[in-house]
PAZAPA-4460 file (N, C-alpha, C; in steps of 0.05 Angstrom, whole numbers, plus 32768, in hexadecimal, padded with zeros to 4 digits):
% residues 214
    n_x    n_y    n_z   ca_x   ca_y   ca_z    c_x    c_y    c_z   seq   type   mol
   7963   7DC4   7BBF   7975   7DD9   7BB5   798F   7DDA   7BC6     1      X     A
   79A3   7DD2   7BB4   79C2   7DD9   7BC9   79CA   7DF7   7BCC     2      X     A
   79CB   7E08   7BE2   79D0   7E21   7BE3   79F2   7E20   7BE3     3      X     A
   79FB   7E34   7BD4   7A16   7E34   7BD1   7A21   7E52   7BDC     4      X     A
   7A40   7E57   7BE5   7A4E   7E64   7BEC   7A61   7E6B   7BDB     5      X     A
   7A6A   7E7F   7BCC   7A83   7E88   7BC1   7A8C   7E97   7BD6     6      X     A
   7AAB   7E8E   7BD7   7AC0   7E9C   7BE3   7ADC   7E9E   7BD7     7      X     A
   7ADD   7EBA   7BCC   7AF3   7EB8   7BBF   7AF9   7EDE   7BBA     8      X     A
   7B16   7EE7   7BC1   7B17   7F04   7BC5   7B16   7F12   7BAE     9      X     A
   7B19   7EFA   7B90   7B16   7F0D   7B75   7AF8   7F0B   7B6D    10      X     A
   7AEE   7F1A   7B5E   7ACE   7F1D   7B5B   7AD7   7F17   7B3D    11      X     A
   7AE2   7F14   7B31   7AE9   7EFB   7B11   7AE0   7EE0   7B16    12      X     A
   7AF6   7ED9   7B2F   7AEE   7EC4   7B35   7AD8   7EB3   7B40    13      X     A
   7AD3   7EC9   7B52   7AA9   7EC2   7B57   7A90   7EBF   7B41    14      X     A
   7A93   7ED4   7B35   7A89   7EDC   7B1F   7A87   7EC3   7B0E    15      X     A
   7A9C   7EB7   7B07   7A9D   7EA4   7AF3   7A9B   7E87   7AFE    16      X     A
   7A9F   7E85   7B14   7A95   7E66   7B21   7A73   7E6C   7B29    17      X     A
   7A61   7E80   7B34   7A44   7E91   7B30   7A42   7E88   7B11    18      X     A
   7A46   7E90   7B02   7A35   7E86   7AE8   7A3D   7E69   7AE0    19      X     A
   7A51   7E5B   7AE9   7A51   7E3E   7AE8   7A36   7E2F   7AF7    20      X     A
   7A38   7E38   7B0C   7A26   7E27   7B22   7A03   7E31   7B19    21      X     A
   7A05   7E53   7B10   79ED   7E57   7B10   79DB   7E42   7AF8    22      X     A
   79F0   7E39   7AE1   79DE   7E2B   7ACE   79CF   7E0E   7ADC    23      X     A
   79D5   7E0D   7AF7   79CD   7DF2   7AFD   79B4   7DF6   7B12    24      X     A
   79A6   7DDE   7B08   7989   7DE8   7B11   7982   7DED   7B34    25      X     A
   7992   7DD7   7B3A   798D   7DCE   7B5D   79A0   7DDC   7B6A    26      X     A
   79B1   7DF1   7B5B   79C5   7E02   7B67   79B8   7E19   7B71    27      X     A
   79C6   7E28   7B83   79BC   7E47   7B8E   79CE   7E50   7B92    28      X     A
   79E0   7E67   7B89   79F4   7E75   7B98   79E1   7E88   7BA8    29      X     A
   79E7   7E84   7BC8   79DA   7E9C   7BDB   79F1   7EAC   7BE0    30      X     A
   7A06   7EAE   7BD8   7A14   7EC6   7BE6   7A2D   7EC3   7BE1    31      X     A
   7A41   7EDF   7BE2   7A59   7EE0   7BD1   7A6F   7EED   7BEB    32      X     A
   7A82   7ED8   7BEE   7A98   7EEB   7C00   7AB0   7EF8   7BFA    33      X     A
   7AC0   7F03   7BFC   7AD8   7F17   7BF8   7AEB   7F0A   7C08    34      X     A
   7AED   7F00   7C22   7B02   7EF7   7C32   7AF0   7ED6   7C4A    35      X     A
   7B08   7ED3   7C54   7B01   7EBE   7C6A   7AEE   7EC8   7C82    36      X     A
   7AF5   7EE3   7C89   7AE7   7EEC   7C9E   7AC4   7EEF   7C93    37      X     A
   7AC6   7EF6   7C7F   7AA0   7F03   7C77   7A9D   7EDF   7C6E    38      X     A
   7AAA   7EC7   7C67   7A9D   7EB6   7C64   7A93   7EA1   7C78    39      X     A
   7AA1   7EA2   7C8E   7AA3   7E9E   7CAE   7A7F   7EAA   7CB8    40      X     A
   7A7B   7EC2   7CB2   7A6B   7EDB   7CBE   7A51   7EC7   7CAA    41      X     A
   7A54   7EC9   7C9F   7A40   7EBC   7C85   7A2F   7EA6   7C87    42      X     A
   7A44   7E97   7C92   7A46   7E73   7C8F   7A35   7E75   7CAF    43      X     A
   7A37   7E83   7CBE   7A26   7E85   7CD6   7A15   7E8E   7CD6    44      X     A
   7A15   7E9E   7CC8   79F4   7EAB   7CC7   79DD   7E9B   7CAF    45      X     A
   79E9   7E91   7C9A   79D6   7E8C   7C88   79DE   7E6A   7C87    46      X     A
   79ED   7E65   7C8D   79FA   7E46   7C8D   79E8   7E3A   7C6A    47      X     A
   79F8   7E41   7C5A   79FE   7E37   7C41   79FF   7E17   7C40    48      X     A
   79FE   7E07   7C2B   7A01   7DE8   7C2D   7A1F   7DE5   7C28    49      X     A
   7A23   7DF2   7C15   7A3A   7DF6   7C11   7A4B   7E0A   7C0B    50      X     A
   7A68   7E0A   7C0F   7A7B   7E2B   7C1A   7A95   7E20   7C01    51      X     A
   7A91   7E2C   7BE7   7AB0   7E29   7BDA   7AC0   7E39   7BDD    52      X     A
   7AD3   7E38   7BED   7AE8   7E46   7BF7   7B00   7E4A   7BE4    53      X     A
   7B0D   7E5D   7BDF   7B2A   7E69   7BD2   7B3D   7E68   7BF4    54      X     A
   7B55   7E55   7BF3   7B5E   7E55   7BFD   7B70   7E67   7C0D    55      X     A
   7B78   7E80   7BED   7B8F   7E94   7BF5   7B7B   7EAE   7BED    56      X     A
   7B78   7EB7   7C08   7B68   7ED4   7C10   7B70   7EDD   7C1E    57      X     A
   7B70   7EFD   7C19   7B7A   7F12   7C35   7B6F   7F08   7C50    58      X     A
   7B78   7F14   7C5E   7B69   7F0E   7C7C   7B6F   7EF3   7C86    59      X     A
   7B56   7EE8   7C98   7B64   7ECA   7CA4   7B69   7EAD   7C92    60      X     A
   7B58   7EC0   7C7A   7B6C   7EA6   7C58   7B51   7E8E   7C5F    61      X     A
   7B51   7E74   7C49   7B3D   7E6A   7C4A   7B41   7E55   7C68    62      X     A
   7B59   7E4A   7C66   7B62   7E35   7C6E   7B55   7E45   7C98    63      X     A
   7B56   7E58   7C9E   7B4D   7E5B   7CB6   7B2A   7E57   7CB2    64      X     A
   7B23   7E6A   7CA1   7B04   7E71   7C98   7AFA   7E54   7C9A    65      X     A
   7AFF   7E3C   7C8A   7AFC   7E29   7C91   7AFE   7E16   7CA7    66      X     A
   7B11   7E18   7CBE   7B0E   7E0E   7CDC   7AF6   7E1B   7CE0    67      X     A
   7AF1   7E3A   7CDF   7AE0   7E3F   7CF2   7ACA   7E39   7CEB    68      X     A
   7AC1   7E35   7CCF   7AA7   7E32   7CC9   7A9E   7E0B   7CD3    69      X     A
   7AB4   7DFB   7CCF   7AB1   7DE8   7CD7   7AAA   7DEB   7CF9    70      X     A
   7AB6   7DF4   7D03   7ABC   7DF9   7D20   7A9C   7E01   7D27    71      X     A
   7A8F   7E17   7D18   7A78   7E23   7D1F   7A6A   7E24   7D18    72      X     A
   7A64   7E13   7D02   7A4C   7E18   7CE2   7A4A   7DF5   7CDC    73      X     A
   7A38   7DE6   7CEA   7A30   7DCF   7CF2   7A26   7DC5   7CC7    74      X     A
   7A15   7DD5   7CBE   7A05   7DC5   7CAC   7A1B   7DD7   7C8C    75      X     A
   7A2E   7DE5   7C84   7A39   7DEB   7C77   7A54   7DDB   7C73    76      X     A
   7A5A   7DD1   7C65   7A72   7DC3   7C5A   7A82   7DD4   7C3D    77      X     A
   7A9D   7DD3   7C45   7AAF   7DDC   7C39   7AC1   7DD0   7C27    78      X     A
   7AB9   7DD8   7C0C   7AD0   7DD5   7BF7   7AE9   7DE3   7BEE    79      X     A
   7AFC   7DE1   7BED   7B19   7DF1   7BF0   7B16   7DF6   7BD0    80      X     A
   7B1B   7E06   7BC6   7B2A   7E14   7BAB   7B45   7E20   7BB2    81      X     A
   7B4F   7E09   7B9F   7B72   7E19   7BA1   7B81   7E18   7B84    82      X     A
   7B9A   7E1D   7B8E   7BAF   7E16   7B72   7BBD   7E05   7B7D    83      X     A
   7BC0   7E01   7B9A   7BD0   7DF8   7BA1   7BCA   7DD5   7BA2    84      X     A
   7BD9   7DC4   7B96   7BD2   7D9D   7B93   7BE2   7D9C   7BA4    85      X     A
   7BFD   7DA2   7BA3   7C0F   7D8F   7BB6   7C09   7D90   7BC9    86      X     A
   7C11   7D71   7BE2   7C16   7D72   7BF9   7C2A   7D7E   7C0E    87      X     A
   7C1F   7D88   7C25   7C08   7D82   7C2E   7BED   7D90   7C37    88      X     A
   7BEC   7DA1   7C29   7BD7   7DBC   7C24   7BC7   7DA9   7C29    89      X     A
   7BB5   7D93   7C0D   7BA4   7D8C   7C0C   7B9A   7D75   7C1B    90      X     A
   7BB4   7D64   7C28   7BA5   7D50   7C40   7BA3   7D60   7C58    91      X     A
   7BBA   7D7D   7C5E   7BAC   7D8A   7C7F   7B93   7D90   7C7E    92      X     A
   7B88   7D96   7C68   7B6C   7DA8   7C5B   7B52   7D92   7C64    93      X     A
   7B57   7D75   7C56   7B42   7D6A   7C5A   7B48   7D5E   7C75    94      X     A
   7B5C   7D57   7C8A   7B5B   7D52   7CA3   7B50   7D64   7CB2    95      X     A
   7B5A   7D7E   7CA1   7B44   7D88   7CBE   7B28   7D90   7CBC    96      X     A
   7B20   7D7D   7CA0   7AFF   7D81   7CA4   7AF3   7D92   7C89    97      X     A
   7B06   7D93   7C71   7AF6   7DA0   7C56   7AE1   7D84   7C52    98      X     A
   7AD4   7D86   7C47   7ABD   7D75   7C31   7AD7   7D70   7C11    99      X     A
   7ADE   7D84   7C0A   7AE7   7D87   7BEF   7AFD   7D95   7BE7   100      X     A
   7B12   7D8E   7BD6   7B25   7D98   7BCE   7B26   7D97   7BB2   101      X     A
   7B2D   7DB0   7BA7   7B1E   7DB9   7B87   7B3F   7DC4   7B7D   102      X     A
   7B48   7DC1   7B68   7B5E   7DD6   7B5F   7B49   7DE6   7B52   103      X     A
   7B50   7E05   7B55   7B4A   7E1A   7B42   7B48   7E19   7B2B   104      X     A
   7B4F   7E02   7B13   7B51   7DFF   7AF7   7B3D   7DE7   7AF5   105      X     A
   7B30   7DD8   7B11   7B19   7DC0   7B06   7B0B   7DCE   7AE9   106      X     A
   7AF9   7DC1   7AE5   7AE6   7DC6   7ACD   7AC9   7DC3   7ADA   107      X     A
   7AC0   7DD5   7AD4   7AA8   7DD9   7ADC   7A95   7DBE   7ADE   108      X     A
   7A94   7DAD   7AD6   7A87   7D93   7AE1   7A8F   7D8E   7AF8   109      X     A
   7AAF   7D89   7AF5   7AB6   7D81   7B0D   7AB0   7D90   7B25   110      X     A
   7AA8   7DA4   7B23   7AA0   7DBD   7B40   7A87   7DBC   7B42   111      X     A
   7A72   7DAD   7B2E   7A59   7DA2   7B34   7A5B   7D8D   7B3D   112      X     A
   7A69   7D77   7B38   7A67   7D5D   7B4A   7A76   7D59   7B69   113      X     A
   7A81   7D6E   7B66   7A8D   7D71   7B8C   7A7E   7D80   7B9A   114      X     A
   7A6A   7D91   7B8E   7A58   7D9C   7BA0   7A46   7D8B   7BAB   115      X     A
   7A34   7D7B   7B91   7A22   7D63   7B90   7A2B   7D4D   7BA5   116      X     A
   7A43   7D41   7BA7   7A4B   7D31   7BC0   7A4A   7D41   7BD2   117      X     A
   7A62   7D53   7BD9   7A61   7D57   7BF8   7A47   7D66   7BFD   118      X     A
   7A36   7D74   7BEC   7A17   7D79   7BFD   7A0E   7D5E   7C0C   119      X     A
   7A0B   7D41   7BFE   7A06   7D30   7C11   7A15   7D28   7C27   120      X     A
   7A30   7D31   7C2A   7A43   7D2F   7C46   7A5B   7D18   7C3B   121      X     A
   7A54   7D12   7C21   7A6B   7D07   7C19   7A8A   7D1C   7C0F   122      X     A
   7AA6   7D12   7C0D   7AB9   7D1B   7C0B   7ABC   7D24   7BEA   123      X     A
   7AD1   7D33   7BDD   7AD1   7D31   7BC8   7AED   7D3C   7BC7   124      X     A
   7AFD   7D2E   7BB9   7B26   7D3B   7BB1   7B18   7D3A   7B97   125      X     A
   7B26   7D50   7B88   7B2E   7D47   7B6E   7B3D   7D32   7B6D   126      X     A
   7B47   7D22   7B56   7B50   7D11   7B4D   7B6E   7D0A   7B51   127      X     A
   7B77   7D2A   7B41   7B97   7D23   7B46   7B9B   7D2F   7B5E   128      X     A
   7B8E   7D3F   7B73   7B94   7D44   7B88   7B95   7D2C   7BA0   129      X     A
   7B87   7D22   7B9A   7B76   7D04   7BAC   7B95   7CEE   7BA5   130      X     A
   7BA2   7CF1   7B8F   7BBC   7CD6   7B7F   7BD1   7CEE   7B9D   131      X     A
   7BCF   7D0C   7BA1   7BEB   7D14   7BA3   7BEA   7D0D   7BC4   132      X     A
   7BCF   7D12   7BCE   7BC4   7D03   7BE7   7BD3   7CE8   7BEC   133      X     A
   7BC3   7CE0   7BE2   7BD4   7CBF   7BEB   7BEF   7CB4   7BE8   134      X     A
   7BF9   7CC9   7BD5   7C15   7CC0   7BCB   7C1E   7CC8   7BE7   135      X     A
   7C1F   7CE3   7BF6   7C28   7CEC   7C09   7C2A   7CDF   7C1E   136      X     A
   7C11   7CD0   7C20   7C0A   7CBC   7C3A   7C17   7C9D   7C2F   137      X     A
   7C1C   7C97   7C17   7C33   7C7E   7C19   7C45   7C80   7C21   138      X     A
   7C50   7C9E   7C1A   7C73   7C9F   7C15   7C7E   7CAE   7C2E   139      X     A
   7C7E   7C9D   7C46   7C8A   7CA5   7C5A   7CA2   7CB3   7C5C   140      X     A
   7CB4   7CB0   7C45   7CC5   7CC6   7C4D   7CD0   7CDC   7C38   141      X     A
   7CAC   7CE9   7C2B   7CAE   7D01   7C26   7CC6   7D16   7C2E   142      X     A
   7CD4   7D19   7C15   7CE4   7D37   7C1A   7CD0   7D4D   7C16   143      X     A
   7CBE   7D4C   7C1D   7CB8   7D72   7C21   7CB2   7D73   7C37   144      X     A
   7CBD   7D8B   7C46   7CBD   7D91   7C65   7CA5   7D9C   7C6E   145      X     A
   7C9A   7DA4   7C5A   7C7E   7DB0   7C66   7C68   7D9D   7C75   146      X     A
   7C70   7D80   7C71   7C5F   7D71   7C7D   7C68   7D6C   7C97   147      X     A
   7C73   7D79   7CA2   7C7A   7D78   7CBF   7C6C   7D8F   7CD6   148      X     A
   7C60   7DAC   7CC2   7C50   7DBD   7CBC   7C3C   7DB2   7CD4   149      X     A
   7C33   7DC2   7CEA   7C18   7DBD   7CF5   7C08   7DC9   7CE4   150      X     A
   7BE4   7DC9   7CE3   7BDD   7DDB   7CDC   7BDC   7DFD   7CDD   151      X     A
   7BD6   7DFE   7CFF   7BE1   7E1B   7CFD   7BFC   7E2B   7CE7   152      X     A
   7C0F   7E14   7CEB   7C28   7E28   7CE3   7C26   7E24   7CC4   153      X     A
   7C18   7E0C   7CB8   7C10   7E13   7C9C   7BFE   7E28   7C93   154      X     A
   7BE6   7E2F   7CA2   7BE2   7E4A   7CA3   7BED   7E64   7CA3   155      X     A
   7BFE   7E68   7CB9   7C0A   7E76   7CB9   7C2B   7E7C   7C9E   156      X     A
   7C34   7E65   7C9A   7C4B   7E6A   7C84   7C35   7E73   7C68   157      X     A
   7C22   7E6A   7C64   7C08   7E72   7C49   7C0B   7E94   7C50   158      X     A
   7C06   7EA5   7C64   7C04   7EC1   7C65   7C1A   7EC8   7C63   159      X     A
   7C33   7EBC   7C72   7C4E   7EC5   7C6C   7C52   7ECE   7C56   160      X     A
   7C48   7EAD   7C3F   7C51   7EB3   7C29   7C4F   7ECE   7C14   161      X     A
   7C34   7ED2   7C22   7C22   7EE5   7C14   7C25   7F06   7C1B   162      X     A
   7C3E   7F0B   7C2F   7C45   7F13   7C36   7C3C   7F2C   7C49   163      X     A
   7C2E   7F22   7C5C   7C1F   7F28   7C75   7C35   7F32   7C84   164      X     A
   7C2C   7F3B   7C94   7C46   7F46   7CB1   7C34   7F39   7CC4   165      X     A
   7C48   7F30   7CD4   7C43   7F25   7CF7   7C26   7F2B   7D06   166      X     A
   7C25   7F46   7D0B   7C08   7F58   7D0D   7BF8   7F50   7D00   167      X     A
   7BF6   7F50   7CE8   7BE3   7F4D   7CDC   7BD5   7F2E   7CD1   168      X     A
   7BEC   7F21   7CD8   7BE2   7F06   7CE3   7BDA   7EFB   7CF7   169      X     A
   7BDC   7F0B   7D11   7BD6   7F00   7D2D   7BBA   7F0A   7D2C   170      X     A
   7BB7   7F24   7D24   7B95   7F33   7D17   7B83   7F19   7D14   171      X     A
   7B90   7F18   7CF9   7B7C   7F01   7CEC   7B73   7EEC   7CF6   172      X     A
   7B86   7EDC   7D05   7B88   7EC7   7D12   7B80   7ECC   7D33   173      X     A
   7B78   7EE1   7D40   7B77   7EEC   7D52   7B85   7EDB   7D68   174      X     A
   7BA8   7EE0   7D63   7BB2   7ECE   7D77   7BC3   7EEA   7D7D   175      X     A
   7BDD   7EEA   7D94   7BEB   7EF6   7D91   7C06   7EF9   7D7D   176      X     A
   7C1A   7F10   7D72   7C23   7F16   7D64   7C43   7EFF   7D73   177      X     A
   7C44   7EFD   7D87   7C55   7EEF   7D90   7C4F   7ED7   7D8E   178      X     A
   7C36   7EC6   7D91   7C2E   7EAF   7D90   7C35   7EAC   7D69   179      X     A
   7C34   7EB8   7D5B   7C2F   7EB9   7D44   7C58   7EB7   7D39   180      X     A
   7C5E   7EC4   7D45   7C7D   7EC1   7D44   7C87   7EAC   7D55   181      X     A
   7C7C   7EA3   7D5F   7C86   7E87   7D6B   7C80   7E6D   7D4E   182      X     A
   7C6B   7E73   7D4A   7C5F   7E60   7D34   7C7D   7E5F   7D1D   183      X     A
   7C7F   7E82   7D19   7C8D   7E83   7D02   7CAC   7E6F   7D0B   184      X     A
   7CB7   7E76   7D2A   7CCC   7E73   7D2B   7CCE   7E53   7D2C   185      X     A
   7CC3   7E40   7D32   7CB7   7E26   7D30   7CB8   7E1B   7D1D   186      X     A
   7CA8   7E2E   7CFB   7CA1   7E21   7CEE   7CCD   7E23   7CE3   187      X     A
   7CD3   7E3F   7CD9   7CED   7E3D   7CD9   7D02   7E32   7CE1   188      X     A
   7CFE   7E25   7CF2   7D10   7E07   7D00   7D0E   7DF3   7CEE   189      X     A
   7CED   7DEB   7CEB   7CE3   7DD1   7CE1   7CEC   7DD5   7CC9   190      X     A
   7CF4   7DEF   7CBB   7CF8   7DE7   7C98   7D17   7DED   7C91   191      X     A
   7D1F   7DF2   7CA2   7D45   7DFC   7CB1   7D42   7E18   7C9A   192      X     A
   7D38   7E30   7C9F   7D35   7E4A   7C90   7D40   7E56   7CA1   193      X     A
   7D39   7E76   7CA6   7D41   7E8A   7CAF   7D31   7EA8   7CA9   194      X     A
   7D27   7EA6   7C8C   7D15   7EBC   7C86   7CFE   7EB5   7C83   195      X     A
   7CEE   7EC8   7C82   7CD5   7EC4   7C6D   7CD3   7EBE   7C57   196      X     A
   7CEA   7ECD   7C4A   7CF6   7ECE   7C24   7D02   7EB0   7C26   197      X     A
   7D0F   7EA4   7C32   7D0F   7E8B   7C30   7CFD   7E7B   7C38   198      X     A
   7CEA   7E75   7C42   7CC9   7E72   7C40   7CB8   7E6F   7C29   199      X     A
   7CC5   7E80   7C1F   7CB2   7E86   7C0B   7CC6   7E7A   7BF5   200      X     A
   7CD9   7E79   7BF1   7CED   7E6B   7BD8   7CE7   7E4E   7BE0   201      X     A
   7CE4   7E43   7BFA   7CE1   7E20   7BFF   7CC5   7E24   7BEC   202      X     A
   7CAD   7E32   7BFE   7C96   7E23   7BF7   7C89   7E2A   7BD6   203      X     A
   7C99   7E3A   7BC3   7C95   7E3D   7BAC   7CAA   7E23   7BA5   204      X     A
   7CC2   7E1B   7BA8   7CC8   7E02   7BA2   7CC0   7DE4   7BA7   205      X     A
   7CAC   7DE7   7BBA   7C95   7DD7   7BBF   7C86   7DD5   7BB0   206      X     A
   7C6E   7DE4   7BA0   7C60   7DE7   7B94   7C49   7DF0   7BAC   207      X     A
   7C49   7DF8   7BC3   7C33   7E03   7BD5   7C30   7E1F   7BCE   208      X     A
   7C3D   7E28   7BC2   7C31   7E50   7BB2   7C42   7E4D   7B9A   209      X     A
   7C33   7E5A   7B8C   7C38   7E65   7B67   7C4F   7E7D   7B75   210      X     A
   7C5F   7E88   7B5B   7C69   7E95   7B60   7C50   7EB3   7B4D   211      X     A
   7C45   7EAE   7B46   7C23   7EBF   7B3D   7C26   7ED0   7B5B   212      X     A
   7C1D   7EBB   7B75   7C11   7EC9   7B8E   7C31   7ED2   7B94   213      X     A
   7C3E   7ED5   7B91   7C58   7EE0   7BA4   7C5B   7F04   7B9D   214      X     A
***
């Protein structure tokens, strides 16, 4: 039996990937999260086989929830659910250790056959995510700036976008509010900005946030 994890802050959206998975025999959903922090809390206590994560959540968001569960949750592996294909969301995601990267619109087979691999410890991209992957890694001189992005500060510009304040990112992230404004002022060099609102105009011209989440 593969024990499974929903993590995702809308209960539509749980709800309706729960009755996908439940029609399948060797499936189990053990347990339902709201944010990164209760799926972190989860993933340690009950260590699931597998954790499908929603990328964009209040609090420390998936993209942290996932270091730490990697970091501290030895037998649970993580599949990303996002909207987000473009690079380089989806190659920082699997460098630093997802199992799986899913767009939010797969089709329900396809979210059975990436569970079915990475339970055995194999990888799984979707398809056209896996083509935007490699395109990224041919084409050495990518115009989108975000690939210059460490992880941290791609984390951190994702809450920006979402429009977090300083505080309440250092919270989440339990760093300080100055360490956290260093990130920002860093990442704002690297993309030659100045606001947040321009932040947020680059990385919706990117395709890294819908203008839905803005």
């Amino acid at each position: 039996m593969i024990r499974i994890l929903l993590v995702d802050d809308h209960d539509l959206v749980r709800t309706g990937i729960r009755l996908i998975l439940e029609k399948v025999q060797d499936f189990t959903v053990v347990g339902e999260c709201g944010s990164g922090e209760e799926a972190v809390k989860f993933c340690r206590k009950e260590q699931p086989d597998v954790a499908l994560m929603d990328m964009n959540m209040p609090g420390i968001g998936g993209l942290e929830a996932t270091k730490q569960i990697i970091r501290f949750v030895e037998n649970t592996r993580v599949i990303i659910l996002s909207m987000q294909k473009e690079n380089p969301i989806p190659a920082k995601v699997m460098q630093m250790g997802a199992y799986g990267y899913l767009s939010k619109d797969a089709e329900g087979e396809e979210m059975i056959r990436a569970i079915r691999k990475v339970s055995t410890g194999q990888k799984y991209v979707a398809p056209d995510i896996a083509q935007q992957i490699a395109i990224g890694q041919l084409n050495l001189n990518d115009d989108n700036p975000f690939e210059h992005l460490s992880d941290r500060e791609l984390e951190i510009m994702l809450m920006l976008t979402k429009g977090a304040k300083v505080p309440d990112i250092a919270s989440s992230l339990n760093i300080s509010a100055k360490t956290v404004n260093t990130y920002r002022y860093r990442m704002f060099d690297k993309l030659n900005i100045s606001t947040d609102v321009e932040l947020t105009h680059l990385a919706i011209r990117h395709k890294l946030i819908s203008t839905e989440h803005w």
